[in-house]
TIZA-774999 format. One record per atom (N, C-alpha, C, O): residue in one letter; x, y, z. Coordinates in steps of 0.001 Angstrom, whole numbers, plus 500000, padded with zeros to 6 digits. Each point is the difference from the previous one (the first is absolute). Layout:
BEGIN
AXYZ/...
***
This chain:
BEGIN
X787693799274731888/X501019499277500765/X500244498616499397/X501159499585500018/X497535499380499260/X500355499095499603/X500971500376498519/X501088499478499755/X498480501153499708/X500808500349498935/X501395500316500283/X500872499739499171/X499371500769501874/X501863499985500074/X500524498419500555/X501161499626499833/X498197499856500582/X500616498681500424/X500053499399498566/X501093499645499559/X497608500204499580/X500496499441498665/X501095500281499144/X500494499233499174/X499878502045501118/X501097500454499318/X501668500048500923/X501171500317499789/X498233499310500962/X501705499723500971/X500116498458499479/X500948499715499269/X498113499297501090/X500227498375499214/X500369500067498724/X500879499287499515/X498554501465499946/X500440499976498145/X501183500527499915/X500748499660499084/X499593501169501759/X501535500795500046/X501203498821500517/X501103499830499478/X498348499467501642/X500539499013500342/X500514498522499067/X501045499361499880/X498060500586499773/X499673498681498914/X501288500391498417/X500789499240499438/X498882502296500296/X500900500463499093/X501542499996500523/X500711499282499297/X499753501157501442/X501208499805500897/X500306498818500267/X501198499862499749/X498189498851500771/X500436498949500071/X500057499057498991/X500557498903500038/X498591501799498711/X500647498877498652/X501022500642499663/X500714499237499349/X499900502106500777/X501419500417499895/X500709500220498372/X499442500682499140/X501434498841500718/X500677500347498688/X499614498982498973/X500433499994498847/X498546498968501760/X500083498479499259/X498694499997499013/X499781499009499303/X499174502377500653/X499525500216499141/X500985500753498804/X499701499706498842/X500930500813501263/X500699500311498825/X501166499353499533/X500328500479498914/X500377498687501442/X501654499210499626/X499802498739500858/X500044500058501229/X499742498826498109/X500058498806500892/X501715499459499478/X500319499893498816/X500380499892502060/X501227499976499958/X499848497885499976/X498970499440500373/X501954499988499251/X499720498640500146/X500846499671501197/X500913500543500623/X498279498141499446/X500322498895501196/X501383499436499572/X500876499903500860/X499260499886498424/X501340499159499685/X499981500190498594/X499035500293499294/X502269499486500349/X500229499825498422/X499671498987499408/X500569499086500598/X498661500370498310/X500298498895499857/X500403499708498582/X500021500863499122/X500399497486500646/X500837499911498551/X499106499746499006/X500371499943498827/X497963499824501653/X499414499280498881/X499700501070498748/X498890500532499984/X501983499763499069/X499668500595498810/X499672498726499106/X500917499225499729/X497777500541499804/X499491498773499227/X499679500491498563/X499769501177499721/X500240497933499519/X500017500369498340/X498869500087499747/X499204499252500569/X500197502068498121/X499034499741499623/X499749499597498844/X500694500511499121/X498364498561500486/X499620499257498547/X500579501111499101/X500065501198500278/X500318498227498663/X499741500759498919/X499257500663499373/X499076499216499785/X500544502183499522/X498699500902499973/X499894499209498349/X499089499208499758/X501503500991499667/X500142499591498410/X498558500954499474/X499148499637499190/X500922501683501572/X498981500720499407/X500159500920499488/X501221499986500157/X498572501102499188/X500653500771498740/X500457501305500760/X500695500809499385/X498987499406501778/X500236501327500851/X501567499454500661/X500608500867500628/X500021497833499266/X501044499566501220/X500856499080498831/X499543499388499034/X501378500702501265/X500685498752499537/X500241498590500554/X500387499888501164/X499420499098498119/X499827498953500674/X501915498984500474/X500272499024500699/X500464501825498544/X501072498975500482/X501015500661501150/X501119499551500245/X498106501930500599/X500652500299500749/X499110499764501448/X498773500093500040/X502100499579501151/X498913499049501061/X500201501257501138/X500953500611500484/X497789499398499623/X499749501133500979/X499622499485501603/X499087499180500102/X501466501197500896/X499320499205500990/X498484499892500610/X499324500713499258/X500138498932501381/X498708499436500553/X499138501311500530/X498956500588499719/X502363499516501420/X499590501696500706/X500318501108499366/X500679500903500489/X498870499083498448/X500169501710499188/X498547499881499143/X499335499060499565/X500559502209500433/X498310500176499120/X500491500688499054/X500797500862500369/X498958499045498250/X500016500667498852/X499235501506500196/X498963500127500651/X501675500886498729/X499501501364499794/X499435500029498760/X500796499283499393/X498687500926500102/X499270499949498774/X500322501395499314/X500515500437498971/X499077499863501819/X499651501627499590/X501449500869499912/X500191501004499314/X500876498251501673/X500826500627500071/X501180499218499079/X501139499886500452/X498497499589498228/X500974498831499174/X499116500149498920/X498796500254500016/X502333499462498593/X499832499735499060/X500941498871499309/X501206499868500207/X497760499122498683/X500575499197499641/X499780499851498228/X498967499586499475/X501806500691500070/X500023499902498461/X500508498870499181/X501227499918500054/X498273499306499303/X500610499078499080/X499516499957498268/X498856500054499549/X502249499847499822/X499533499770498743/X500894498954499004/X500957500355499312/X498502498287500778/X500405499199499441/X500889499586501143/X499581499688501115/X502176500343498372/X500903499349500937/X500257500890501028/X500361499584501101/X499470501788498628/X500809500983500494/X498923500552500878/X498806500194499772/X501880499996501224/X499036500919501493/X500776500999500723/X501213500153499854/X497930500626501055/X500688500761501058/X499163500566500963/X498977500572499625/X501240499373501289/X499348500784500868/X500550500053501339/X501093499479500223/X498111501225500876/X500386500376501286/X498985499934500497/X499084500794499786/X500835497562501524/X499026499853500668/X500341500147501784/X501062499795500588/X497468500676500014/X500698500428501275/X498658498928501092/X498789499778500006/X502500499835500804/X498943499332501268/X499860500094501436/X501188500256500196/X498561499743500388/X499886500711501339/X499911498062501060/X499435498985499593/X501147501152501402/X499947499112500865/X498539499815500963/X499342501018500219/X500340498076500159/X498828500160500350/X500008499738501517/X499180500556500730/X501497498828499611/X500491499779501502/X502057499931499868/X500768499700499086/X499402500701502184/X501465500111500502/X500944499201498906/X499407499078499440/X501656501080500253/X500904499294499357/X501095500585499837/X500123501152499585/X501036497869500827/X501436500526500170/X500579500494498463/X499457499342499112/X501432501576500421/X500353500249498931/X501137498938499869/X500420500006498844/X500101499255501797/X501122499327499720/X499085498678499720/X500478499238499159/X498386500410501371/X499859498707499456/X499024500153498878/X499322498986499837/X500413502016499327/X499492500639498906/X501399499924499127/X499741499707498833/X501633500470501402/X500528500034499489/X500666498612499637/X500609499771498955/X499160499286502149/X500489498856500060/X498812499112498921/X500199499023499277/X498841501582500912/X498428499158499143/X500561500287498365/X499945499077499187/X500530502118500466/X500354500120498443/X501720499581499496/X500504500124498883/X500128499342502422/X501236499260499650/X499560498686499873/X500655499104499469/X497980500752501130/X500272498290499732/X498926499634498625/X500334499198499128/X498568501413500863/X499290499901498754/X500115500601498771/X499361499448499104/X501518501907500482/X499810500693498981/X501210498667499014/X499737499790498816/X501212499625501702/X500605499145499158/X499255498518499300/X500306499354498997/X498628500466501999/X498741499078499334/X498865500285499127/X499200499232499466/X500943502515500492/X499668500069498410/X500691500465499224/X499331500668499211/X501966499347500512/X501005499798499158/X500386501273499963/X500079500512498883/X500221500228502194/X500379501026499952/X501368499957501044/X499983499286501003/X501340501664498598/X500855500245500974/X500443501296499986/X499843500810499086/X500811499386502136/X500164501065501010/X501135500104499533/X500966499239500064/X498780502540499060/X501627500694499919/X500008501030500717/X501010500671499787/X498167499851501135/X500786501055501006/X499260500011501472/X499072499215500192/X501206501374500483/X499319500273501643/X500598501285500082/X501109500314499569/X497983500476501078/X500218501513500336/X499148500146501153/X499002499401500402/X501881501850500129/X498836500988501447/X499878501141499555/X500612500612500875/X499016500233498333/X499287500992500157/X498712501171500308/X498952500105499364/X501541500788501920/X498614500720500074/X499273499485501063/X499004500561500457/X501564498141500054/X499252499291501028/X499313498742499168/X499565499003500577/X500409501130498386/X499709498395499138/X500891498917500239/X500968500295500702/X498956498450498874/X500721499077499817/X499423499902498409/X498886500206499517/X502305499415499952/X499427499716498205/X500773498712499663/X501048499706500576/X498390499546498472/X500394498887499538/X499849500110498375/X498926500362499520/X501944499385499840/X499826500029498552/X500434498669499505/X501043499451500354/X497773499878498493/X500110498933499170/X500202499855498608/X499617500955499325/X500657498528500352/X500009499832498369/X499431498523499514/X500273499103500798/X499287500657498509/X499289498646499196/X500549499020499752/X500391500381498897/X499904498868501161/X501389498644499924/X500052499877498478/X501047499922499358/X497508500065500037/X499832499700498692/X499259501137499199/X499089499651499250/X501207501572500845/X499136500771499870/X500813501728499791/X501205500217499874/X497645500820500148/X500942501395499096/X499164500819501861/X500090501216500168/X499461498204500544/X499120500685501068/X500620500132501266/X500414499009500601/X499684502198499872/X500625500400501642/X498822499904500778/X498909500050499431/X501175499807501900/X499169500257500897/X500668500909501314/X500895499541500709/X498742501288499408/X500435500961501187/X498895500021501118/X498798500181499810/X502000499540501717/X498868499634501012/X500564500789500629/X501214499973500201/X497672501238500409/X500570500377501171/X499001499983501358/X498779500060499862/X501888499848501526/X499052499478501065/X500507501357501261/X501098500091500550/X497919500658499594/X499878500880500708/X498957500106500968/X498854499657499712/X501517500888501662/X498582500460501202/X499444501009499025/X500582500485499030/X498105499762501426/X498766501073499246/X500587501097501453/X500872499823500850/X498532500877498990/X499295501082501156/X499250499670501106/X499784500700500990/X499790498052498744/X498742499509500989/X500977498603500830/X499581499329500944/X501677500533498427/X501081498677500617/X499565498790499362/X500348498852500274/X498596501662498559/X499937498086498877/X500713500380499356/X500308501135499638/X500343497019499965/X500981500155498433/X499274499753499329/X499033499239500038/X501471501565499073/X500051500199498188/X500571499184499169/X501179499722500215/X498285499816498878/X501078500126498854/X499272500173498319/X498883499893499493/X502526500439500063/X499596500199499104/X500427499236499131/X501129499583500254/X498212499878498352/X500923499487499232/X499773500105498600/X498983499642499406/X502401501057499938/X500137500339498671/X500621499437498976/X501208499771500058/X497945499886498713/X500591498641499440/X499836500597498427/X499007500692499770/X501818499084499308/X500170500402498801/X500900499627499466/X500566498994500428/X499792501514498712/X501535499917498913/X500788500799500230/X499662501180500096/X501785498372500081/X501007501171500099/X500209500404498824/X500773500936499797/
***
């Protein structure tokens, strides 16, 4: 008999934490997307600015350089809540402070994409910022020679 009461509380206890063990939905939106340092480390490129709240994938990116010339496709995952528009607003206002400008904007697929080119330079950067499966953004960003 004590044994079914333990298991009606545990049944209870499971039911009243509800859906919030699996999807914590946020409190509010908020704007703070903050910059992160520069990596200037051989896996990342250092003159493209990634924000604060995104974690590098490692595993899921590659970064190649040889001499002047590079390319690769790096991917980052958000680490807490963040609006895609002020992700988008974070690479209108910094990607031109490292000498890069914006020749296209696209929606496809459910992405938002942003494409750059080098002010002084032969190098594109293609960003795209997408929900995962799990409701974090993504992005990705692909940088090379056209």
């Amino acid at each position: 008999m004590k044994n079914k009461w333990v298991l009606v509380l545990l049944g209870i206890l499971i039911v009243s934490a509800g859906c919030s063990w699996f999807k914590r939905a946020p409190s509010k939106i908020t704007n703070a997307v903050t910059y992160q340092a520069e990596s200037g480390s051989l896996d990342q490129p250092s003159d493209i600015p990634i924000p604060a709240n995104f974690a590098y994938q490692k595993f899921d990116s590659i970064y190649l350089v040889d001499g002047n010339i590079r390319t690769g496709t790096l991917k980052y995952i958000a680490t807490e809540f963040v609006s895609t528009l002020d992700v988008l607003k974070f690479y209108e206002e910094r990607m031109p402070k490292y000498k890069w400008e914006e020749v296209a904007t696209a929606t496809a697929n459910g992405k938002k994409i942003k494409v750059y080119k080098q002010v002084s330079g032969e190098d594109t950067c293609k960003i795209s910022i997408y929900r995962n499966d799990y409701d974090k953004l993504e992005l990705l960003v692909e940088v090379g020679r056209k």
